[in-house]
C-alpha positions in Angstrom: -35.3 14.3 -17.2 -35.4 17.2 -15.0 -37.5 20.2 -15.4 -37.0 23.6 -14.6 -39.9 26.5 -14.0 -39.1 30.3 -14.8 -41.3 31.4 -12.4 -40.2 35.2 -11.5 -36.8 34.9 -13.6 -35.5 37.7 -14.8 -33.2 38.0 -18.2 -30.3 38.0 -16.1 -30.3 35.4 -13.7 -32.1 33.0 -16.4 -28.9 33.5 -18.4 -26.6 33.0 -15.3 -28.0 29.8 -14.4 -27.7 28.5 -18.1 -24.2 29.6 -18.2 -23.3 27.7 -14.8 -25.2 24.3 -16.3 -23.5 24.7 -19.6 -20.0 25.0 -17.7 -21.4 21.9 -15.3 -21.8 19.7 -17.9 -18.4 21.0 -20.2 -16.5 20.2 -17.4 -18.2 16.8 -16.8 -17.2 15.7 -20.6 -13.4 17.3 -20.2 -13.3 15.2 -17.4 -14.2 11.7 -18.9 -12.1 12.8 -21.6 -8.8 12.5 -19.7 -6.4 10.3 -20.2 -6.3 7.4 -17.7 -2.9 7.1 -15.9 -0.9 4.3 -17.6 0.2 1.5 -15.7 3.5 0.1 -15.7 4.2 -3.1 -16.2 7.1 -5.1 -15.6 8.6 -8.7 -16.1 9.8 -11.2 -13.6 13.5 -10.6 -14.6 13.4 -6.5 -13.8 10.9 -7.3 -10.4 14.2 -9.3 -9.3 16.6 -6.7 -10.6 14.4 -4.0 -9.2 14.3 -5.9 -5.5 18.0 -7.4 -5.9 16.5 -10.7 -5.4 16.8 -13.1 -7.9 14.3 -14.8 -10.4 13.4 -17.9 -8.6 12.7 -15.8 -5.7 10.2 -13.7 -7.4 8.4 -16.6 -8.3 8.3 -18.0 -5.0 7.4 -15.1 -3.2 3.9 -14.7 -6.5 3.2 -18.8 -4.9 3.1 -17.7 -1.2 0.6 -14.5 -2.0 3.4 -11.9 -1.1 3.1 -10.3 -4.9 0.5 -10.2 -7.4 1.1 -11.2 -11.1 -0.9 -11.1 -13.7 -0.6 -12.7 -17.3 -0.8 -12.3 -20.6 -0.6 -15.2 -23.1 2.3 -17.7 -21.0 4.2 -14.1 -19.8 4.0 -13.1 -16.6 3.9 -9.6 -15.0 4.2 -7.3 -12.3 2.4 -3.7 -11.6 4.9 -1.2 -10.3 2.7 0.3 -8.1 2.0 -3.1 -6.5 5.8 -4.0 -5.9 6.1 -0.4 -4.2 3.6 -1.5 -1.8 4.6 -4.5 -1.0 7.3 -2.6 0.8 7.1 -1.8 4.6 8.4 0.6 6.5 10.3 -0.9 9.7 10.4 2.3 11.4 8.9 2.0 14.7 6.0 4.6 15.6 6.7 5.9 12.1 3.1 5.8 11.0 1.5 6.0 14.1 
C-alpha cells in the first residue's frame, strides 16, 4: 500500500490530487467493466459458403494447418476474424 505525506499541502491542491486519484481509479473500474468484443463463430458449412469452396475443402485445408478450428462437443468451428486473415493480398509492393 502506498503512502502519501501532506507535507506543505495546502486545502486546495490536497483536494485536487484526491479528485485526480478518485477519477484514476473510476475510470480503471469503467474500464474492466466493458463489455468484451464478442467473437463470431461460424460452422464448416458457412466457412465454405463464405470462401465459395466447398465442405470437404474446408476440412482439408483445417488438416494441412491453413485454418484453425476449434470444437465444441463433436461441432466444429471457425472464428471470423481468423478466416479474414487467412486471406492475402497478391498485390505486389502493396504492403511494402
Amino acid at each position: 500500500m502506498q503512502s502519501l505525506q501532506f507535507i506543505e499541502l495546502n486545502p486546495q491542491d490536497f483536494k485536487r490530487e484526491l479528485v485526480k486519484s478518485i477519477k484514476e481509479v473510476l475510470l480503471s473500474i469503467e474500464e474492466q467493466k466493458k463489455p468484451k468484443k464478442s467473437i463470431d463463430y461460424l460452422s464448416r458449412k458457412e466457412v465454405a459458403s463464405l470462401l465459395k469452396i466447398s465442405e470437404t475443402s474446408v476440412y482439408r485445408w483445417t488438416k494441412n494447418g491453413r485454418l484453425k478450428s476449434y470444437g465444441l462437443g463433436n461441432r466444429i468451428y471457425y472464428k471470423r476474424h481468423e478466416i479474414d486473415e487467412c486471406i492475402i493480398d497478391l498485390t505486389p509492393g502493396y504492403h511494402d
